[in-house]
Backbone as CSV, one residue per row, in Angstrom:
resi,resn,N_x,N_y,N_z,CA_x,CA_y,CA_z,C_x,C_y,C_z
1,UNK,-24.431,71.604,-161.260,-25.193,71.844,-160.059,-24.263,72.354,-158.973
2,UNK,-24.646,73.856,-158.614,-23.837,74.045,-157.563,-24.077,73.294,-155.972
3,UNK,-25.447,72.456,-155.836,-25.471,72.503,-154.267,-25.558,70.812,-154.710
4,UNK,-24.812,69.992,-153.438,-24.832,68.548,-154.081,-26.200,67.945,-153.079
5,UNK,-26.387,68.991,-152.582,-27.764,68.400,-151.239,-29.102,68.315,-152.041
6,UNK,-28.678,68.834,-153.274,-30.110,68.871,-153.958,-30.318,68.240,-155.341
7,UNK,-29.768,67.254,-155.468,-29.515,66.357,-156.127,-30.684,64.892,-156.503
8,UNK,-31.710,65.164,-155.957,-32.521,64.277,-155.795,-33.414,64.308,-156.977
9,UNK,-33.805,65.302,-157.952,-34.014,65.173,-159.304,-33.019,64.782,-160.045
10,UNK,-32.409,64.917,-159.655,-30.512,64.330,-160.874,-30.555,65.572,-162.291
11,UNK,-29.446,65.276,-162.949,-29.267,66.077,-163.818,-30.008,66.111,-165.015
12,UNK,-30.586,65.151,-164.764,-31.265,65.077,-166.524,-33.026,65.754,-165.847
13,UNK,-33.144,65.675,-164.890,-34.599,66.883,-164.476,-34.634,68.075,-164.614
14,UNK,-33.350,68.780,-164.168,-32.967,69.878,-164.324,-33.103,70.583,-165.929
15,UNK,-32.302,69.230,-166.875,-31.642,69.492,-168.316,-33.364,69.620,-168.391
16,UNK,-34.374,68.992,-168.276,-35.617,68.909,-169.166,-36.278,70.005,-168.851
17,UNK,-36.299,70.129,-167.443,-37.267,71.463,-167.367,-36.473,72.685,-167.686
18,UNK,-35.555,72.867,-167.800,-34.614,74.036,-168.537,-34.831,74.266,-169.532
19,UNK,-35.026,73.571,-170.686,-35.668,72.753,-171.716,-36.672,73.347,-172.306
20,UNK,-37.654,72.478,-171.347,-39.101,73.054,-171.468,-39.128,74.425,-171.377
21,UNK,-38.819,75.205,-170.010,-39.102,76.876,-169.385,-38.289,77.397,-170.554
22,UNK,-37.671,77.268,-171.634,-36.859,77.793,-172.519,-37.951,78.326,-174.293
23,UNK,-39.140,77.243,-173.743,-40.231,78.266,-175.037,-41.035,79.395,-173.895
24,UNK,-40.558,80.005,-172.936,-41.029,81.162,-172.337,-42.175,81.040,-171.602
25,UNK,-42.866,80.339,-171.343,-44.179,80.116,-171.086,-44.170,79.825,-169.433
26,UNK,-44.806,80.964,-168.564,-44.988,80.446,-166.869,-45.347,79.437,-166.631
27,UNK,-44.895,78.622,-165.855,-45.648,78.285,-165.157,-45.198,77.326,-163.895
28,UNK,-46.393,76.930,-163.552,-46.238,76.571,-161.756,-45.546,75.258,-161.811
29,UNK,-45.037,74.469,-160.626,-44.542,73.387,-160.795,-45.519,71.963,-160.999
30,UNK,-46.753,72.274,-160.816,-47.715,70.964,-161.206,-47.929,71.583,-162.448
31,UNK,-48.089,72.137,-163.715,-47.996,72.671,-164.521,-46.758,71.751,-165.594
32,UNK,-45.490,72.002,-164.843,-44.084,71.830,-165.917,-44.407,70.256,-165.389
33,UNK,-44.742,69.808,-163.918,-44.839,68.073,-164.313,-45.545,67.411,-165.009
34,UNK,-46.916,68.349,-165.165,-47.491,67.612,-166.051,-47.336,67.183,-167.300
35,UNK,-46.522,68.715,-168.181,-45.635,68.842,-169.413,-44.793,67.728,-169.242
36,UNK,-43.889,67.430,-168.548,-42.647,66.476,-168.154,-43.075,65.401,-168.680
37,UNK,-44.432,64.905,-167.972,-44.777,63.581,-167.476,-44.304,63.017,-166.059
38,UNK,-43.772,63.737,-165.162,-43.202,63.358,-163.965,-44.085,63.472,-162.913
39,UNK,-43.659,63.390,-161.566,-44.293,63.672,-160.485,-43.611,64.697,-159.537
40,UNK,-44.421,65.564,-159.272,-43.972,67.134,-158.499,-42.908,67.174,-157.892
41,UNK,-42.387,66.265,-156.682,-41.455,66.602,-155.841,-39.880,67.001,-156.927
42,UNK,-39.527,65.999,-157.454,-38.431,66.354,-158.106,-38.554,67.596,-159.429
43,UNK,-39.228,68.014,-159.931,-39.620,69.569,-160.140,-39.606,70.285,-159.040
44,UNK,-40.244,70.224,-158.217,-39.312,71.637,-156.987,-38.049,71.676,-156.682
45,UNK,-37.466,70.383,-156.451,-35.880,70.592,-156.343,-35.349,70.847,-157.556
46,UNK,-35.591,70.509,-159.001,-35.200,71.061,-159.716,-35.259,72.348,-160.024
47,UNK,-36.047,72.766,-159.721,-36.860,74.312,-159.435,-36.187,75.405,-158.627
48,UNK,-35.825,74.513,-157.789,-34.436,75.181,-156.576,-33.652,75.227,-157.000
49,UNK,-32.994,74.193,-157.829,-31.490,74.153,-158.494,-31.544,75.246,-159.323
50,UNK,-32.378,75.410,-160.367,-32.773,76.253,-161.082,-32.618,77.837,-160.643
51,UNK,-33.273,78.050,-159.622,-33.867,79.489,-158.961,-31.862,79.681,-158.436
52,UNK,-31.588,78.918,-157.990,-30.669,79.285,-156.863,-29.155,79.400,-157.984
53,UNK,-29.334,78.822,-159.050,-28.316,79.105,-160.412,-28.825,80.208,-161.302
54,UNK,-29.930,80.817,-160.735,-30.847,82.044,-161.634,-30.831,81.721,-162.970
55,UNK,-31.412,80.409,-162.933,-31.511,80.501,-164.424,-33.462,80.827,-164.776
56,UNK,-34.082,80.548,-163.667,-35.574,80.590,-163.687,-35.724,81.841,-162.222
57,UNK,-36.726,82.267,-162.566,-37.368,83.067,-161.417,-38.871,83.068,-160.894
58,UNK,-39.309,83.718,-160.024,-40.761,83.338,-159.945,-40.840,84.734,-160.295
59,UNK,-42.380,84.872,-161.400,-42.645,86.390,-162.189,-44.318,86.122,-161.755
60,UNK,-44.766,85.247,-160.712,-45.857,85.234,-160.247,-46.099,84.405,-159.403
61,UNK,-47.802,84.730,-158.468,-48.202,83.833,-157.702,-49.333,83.532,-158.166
62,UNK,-49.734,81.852,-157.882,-51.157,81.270,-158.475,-52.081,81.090,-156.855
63,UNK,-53.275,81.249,-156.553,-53.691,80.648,-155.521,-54.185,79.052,-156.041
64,UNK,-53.484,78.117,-154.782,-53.804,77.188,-155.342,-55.809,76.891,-154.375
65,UNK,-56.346,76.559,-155.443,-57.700,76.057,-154.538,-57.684,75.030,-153.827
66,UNK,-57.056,74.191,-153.635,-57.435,72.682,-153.189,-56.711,73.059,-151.240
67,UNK,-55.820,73.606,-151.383,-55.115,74.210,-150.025,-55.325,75.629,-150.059
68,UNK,-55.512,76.525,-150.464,-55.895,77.837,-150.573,-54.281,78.669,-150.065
69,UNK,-53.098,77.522,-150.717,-52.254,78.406,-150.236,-51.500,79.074,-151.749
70,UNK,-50.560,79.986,-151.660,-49.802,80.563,-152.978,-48.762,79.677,-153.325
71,UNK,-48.913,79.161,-154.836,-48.048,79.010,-155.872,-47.284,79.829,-156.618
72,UNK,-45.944,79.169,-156.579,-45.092,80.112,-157.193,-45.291,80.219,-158.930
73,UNK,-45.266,80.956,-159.716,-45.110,81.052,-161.276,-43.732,80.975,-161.670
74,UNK,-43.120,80.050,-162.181,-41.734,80.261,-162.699,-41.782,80.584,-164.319
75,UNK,-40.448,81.292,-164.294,-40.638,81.882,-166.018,-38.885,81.785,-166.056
76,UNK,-38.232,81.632,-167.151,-37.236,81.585,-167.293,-36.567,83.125,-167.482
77,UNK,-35.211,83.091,-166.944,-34.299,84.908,-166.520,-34.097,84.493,-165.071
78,UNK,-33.388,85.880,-165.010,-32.789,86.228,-163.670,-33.209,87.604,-163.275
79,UNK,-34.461,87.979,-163.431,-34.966,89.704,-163.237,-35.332,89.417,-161.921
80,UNK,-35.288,90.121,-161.244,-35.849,89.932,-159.480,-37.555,89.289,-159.251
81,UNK,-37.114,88.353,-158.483,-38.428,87.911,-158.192,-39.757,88.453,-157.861
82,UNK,-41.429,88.254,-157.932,-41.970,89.149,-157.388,-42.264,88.923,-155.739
83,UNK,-42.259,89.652,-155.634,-42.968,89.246,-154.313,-44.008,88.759,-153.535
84,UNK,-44.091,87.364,-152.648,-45.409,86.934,-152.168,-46.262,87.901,-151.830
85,UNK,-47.328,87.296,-152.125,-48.500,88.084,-151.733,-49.036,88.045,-149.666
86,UNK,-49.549,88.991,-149.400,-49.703,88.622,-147.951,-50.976,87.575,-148.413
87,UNK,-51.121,86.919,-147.127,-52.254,86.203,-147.503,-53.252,86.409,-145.506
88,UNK,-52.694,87.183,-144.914,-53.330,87.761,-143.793,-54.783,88.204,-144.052
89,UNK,-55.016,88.889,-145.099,-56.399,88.800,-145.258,-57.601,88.004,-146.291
90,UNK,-57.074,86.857,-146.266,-57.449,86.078,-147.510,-59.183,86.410,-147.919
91,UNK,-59.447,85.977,-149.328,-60.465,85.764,-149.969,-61.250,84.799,-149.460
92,UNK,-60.804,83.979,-149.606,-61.608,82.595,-149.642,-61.922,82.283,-148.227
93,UNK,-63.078,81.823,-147.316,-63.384,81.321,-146.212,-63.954,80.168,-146.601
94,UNK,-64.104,79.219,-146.285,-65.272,77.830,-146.377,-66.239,78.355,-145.795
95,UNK,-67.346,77.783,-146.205,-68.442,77.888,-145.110,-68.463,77.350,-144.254
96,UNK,-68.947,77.171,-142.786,-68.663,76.691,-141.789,-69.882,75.975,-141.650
97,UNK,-70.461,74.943,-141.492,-71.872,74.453,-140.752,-72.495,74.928,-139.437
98,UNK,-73.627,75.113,-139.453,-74.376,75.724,-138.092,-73.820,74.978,-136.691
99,UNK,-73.711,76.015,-135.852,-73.602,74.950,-134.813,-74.501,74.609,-134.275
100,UNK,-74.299,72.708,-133.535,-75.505,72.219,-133.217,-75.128,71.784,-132.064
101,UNK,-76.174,71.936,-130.784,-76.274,71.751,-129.111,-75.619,70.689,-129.151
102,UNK,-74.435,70.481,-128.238,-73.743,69.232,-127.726,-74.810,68.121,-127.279
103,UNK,-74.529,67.279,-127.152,-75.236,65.623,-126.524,-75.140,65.903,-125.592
104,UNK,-76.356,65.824,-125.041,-76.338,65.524,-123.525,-77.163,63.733,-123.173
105,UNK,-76.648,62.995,-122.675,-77.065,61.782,-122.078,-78.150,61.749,-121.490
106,UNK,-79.145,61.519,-121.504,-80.414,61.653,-120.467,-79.876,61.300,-119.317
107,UNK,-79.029,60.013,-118.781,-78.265,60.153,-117.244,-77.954,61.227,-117.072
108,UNK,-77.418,62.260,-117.628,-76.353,63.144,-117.637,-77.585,64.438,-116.539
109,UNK,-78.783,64.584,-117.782,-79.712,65.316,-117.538,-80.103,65.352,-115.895
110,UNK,-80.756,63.931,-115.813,-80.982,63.156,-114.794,-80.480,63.558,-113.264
111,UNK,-79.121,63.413,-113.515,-77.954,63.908,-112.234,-77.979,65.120,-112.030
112,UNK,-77.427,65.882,-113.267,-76.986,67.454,-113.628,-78.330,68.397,-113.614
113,UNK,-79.143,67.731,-114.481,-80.260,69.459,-114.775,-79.741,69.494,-116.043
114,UNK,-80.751,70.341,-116.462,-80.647,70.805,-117.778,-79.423,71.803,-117.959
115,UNK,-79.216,72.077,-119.184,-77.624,73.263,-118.904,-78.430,74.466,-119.123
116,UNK,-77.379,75.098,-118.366,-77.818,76.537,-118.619,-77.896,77.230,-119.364
């Protein structure tokens, strides 16, 4: 490991998902934890260790649905990464609910008048 700040998966996270990304197959980091059996955070730092020793690259983006933000695809190599996608004009909107007339207090009425 070249960076010691990133050490928080330890070496044997690194050794597994190296491991694993080594039968070729993309994929995202909730993806390789699930393969693992682990839990996400220490797959991204391993993921970093990884990216930043080029031994993995990202060769895609996933939208994730639950946050509607982009996931990286990791694939094992060192070929140049692709590039994020803009996400300035996104797909996805929620629907919004109608809007409905604020509360007014009947005191409120009372004092004030009706609104305008």
């Amino acid at each position: 490991m070249k960076n010691p700040n990133l050490s928080r998966s330890g070496p044997k996270t690194v050794t597994r998902l190296l491991e694993l990304m080594k039968d070729g197959k993309p994929r995202t980091a909730f993806e390789a934890a699930a393969d693992l059996g682990m839990s996400v955070p220490p797959i991204y730092v391993a993921t970093k260790q990884l990216h930043q020793d080029r031994e993995v690259r990202i060769s895609g983006w996933k939208l994730n649905a639950t946050n509607n933000c982009q996931m990286a695809i990791w694939s094992i190599g060192s070929a140049p990464d692709e590039p994020k996608p803009d996400c300035s004009g996104r797909k996805f909107d929620p629907p919004r609910a109608p809007m409905q007339p604020a509360f007014r207090h009947w005191m409120d009425v009372a004092l004030f008048g009706e609104a305008a």
